[in-house]
C-alpha positions in Angstrom: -1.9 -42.9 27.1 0.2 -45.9 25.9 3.3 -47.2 27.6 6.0 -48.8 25.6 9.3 -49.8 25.9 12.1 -49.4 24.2 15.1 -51.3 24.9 15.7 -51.1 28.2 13.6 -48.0 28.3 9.7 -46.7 29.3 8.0 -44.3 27.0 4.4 -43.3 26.6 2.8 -42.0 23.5 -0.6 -39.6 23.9 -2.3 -37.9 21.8 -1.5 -34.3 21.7 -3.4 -31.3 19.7 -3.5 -32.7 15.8 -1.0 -35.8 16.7 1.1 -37.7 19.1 3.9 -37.6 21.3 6.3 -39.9 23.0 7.9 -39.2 25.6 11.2 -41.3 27.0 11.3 -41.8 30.8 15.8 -41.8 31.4 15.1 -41.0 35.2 16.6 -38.1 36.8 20.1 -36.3 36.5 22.5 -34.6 39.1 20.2 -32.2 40.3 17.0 -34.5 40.6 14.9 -33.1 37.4 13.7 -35.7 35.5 14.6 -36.1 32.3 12.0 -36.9 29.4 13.3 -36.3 26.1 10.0 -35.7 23.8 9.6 -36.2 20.1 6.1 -35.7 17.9 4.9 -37.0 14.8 1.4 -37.3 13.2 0.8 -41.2 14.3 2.3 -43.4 16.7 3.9 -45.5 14.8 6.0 -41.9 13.5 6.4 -41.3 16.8 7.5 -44.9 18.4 10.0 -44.7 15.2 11.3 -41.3 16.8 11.6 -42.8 20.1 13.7 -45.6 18.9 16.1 -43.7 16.5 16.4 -41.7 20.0 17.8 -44.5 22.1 19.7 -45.8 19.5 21.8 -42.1 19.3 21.5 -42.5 23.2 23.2 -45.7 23.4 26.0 -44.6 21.1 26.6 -41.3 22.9 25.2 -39.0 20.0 24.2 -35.6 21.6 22.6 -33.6 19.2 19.8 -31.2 19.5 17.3 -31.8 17.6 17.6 -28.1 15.7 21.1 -29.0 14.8 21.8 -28.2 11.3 24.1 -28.6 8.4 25.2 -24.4 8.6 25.3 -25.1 12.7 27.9 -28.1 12.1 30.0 -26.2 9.4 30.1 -23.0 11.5 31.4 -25.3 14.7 34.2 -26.6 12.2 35.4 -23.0 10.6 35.2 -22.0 14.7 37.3 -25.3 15.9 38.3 -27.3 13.1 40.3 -25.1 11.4 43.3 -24.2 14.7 46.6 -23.9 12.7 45.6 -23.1 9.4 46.7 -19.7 7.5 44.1 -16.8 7.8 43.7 -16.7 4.4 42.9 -20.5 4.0 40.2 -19.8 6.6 38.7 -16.9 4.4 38.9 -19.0 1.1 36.5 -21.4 3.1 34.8 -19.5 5.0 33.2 -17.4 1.3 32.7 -21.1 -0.1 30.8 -22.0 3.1 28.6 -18.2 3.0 28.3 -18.8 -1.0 27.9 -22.1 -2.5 27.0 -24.1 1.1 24.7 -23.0 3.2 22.5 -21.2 1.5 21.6 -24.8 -0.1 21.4 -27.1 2.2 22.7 -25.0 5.9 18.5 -25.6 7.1 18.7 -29.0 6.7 18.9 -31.1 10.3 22.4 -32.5 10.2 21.0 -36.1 11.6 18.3 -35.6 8.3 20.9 -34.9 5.6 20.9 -37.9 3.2 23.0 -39.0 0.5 20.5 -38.1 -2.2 20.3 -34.6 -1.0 23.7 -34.4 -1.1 23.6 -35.4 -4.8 21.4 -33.0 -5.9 23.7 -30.0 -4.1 27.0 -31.1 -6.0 24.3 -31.4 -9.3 23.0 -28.4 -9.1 26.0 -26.6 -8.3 28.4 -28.5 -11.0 26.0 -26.4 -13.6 28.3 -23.4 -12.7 31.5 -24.2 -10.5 34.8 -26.0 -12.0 35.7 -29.3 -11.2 38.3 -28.3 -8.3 35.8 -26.1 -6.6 33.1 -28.7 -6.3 36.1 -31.1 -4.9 36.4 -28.5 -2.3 33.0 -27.9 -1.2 32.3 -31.7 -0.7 35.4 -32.0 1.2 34.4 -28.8 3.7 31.1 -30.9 4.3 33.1 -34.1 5.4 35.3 -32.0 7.1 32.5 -30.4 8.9 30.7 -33.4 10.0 33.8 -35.4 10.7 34.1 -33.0 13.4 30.8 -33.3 14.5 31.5 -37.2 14.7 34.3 -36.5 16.9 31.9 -34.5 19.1 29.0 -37.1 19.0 27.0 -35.0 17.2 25.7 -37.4 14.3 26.6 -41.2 14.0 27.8 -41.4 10.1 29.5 -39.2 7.6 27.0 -39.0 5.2 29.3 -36.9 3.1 31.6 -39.8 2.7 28.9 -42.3 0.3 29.0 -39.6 -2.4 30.9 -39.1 -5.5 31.7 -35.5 -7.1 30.6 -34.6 -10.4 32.4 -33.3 -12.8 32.2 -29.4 -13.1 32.9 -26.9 -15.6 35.8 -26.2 -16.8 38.1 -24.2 -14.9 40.4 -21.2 -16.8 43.5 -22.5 -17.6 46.9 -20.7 -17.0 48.2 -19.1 -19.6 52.1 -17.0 -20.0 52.9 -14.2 -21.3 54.8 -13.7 -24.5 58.2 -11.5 -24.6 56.0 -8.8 -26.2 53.0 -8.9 -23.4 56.3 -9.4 -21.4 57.6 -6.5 -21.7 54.8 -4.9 -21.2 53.7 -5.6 -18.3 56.8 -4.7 -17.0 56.9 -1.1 -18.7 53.4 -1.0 -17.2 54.4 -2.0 -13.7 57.1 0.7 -13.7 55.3 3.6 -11.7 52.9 0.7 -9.8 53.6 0.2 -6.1 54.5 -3.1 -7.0 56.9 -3.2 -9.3 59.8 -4.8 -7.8 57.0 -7.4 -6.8 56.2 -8.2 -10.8 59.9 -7.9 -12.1 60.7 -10.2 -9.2 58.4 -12.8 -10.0 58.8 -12.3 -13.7 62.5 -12.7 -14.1 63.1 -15.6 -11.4 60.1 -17.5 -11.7 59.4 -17.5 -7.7 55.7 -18.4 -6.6 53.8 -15.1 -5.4 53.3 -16.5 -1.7 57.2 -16.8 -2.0 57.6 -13.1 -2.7 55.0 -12.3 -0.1 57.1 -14.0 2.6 60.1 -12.6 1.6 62.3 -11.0 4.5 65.3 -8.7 4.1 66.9 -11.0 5.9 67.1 -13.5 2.6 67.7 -10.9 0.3 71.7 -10.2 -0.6 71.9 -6.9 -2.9 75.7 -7.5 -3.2 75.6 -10.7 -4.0 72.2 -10.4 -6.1 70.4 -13.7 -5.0 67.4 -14.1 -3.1 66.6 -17.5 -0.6 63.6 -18.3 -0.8 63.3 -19.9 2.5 59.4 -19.7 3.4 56.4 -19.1 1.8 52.9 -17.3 2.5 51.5 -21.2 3.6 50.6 -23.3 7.0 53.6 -22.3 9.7 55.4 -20.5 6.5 56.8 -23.4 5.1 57.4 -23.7 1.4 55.6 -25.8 -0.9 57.9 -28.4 -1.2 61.2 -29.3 1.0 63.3 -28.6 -2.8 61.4 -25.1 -2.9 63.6 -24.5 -0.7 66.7 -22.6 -3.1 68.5 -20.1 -3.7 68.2 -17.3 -6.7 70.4 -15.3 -8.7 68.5 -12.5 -9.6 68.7 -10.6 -13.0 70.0 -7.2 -13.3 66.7 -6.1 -13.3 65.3 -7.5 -10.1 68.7 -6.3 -8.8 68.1 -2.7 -9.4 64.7 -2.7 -8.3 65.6 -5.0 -5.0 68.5 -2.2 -4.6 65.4 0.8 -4.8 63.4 -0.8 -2.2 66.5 -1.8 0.0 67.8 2.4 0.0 64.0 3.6 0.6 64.1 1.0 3.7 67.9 1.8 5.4 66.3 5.5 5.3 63.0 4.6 6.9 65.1 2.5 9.4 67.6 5.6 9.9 64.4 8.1 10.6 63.1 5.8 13.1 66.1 4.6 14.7 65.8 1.2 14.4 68.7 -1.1 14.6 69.4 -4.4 14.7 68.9 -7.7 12.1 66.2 -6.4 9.6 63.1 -9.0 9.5 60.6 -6.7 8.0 58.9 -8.1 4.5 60.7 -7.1 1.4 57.3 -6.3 -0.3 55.2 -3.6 1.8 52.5 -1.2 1.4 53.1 2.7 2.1 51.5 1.8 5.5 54.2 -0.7 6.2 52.0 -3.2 7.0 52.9 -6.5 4.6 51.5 -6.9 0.8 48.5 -9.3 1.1 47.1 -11.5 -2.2 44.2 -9.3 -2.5 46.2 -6.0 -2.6 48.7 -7.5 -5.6 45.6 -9.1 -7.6 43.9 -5.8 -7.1 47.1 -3.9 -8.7 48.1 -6.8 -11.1 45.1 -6.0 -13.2 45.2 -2.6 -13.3 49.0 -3.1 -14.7 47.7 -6.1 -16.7 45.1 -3.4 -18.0 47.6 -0.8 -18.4 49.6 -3.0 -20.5 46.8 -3.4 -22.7 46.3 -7.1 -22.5 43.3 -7.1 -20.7 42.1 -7.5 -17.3 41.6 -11.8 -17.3 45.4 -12.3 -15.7 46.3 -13.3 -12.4 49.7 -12.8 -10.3 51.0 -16.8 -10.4 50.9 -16.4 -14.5 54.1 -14.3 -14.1 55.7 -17.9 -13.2 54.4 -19.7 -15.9 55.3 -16.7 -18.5 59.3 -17.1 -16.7 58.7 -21.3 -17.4 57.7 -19.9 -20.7 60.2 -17.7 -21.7 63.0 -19.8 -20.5 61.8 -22.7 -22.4 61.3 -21.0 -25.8 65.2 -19.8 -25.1 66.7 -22.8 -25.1 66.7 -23.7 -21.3 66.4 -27.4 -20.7 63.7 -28.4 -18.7 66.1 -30.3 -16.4 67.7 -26.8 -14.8 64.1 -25.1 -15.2 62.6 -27.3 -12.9 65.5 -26.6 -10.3 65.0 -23.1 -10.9 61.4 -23.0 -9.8 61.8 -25.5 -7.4 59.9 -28.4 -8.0 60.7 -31.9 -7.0 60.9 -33.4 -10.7 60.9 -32.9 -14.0 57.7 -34.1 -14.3 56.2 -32.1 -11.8 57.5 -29.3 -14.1 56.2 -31.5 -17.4 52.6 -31.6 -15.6 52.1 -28.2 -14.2 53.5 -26.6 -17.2 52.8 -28.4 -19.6 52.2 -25.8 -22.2 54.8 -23.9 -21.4 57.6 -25.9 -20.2 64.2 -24.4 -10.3 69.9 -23.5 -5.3 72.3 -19.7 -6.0 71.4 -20.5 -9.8 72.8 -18.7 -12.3 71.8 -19.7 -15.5 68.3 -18.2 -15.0 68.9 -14.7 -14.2 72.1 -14.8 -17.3 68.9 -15.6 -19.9 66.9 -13.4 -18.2 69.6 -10.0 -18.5 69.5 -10.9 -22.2 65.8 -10.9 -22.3 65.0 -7.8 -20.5 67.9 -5.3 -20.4 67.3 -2.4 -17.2 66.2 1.5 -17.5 69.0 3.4 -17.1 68.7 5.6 -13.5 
């Protein structure tokens, strides 16, 4: 048995079945056992190189287990990094963690990742995912072991000395023409979210907008909505000037005016009384309409409307964008109508198709689309 030291602390290698092992004397703790931190390796200079990458995460506080891995560290962060954030944020990470994560490099010994390993991840994976997604994934990782850092769990972000490739392609938005127009709204007529489609259609709100929406910001007499909050982090809107108010379009009037009658009778049967808060846009259970439910029936009215099945619900705001534009509307008024903070937010975001009670929305709109009758 050799005794070494290390710093300012004793170790002894011996041999031990086909190798070595070192073990570091740090004395006793509270309860008088001694402590003697082991590690192995196939020689003793593997070993003594153990031993002193040991005191050196001893000396800065690290506290890692040696079977600490990249899934362990992630899975601490979506359990404790994440306080505060919207559920549906947390499940957007948490499939990119399951899917495009861990099963590449989750085995791999956090205080082992390296940079180069780290490259070939984001390679491999840039073969198949956009751009934005890869962005994401890389950020999750430094996320992840940022919070390890703040828990001495690894000295460096390792995630940090990397750059992201560039990925595929994403699909770009696309709008609707008055003719698909139309018919998605003809289509959307007996779906259980109609007034959720002719809403976004004909005043251009963003869907976590009309998922947030409260009776409370809805005036039938007047025919505007305020759009007040949004489906986000502590339901703020996107930006401070999403914060407007709408005139709505005949349209969205009469359907608004359906939902509103359905609801004073459901209120009525079960005496309830008082300020209405409940969420405009609800499912036959009551319970509130979540993105997956309206993606779910936005392609079976997308299908219906026979434009095919490769739309999403946020295209009904760049189709309004669109069909205001191609009317005439200066992009000055559209972007207050939609309720960005500059025209050339609007220019950028939009830029193929080109936001508050405003008016002159909802007046091209009731020339555009004119309202079934009963």
């Amino acid at each position: 048995m050799a005794t070494v030291y290390i710093g300012k602390y004793q170790a002894s290698i011996y041999r031990e079945g086909n190798g070595y092992t070192g073990a570091l004397s740090l004395g006793f703790d509270a309860k008088g056992k001694r402590q003697r931190p082991k590690r192995k390796g196939r020689t003793k200079a593997e070993v003594k190189d153990k031993l002193i990458e040991l005191v050196q995460e001893l000396e800065a506080g690290i506290k890692t287990e040696q079977g600490y891995t990249v899934e362990d560290c992630i899975n601490d962060w979506l359990e404790k990094g994440l306080k505060g954030r919207a559920e549906s944020t947390v499940k957007s990470y948490r499939s990119l963690v399951v899917h495009q994560i861990t099963p590449y490099i989750g085995r791999i010994k956090l205080k082992k990742l390296t940079a180069d390993e780290l490259d070939d991840w984001l390679d491999e994976r840039a073969e198949e995912l956009s751009t934005r997604t890869l962005r994401l994934i890389h950020q999750i990782v430094k996320w992840a072991i940022r919070h390890a850092q703040k828990r001495e769990k690894v000295q460096r972000n390792v995630a940090s000395l990397v750059d992201v490739p560039e990925g595929q392609q994403g699909r770009p938005s696309k709008a609707l023409n008055l003719a698909q127009a139309r018919a998605v709204i003809h289509a959307a007529l007996t779906s259980p979210i109609k007034a959720y489609v002719i809403l976004c259609l004909l005043c251009g709100i963003r869907t976590e907008e009309a998922r947030a929406l409260r009776w409370t910001e809805v005036d039938i007499k007047a025919g505007t909505v305020a759009v007040y909050r949004a489906e986000r982090v502590n339901g703020d809107t996107k930006t401070p000037k999403s914060r407007r108010v709408l005139k709505v379009p005949k349209w969205g009037v009469q359907v608004l005016t359906e939902l509103h009658k359905a609801r004073a009778a459901e209120r009525l049967a079960t005496g309830e009384r008082g300020e209405d808060t409940a969420h405009v846009f609800r499912r036959e259970d009551g319970t509130p309409m979540n993105r997956y439910y309206i993606w779910r029936e936005f392609r079976l009215i997308a299908d219906a409307a026979g434009i095919g099945t490769n739309w999403c619900p946020r295209e009904l705001r760049h189709s309004f964008v669109s069909l205001l534009s191609a009317h005439d509307v200066a992009i000055e008024e559209i972007a207050r109508i939609v309720g960005h903070s500059s025209t050339h937010v609007t220019e950028t975001v939009y830029r193929q198709e080109i936001r508050p009670a405003l008016t002159r929305g909802a007046v091209v709109m009731d020339k555009i689309f004119k309202p079934q009758a009963g």
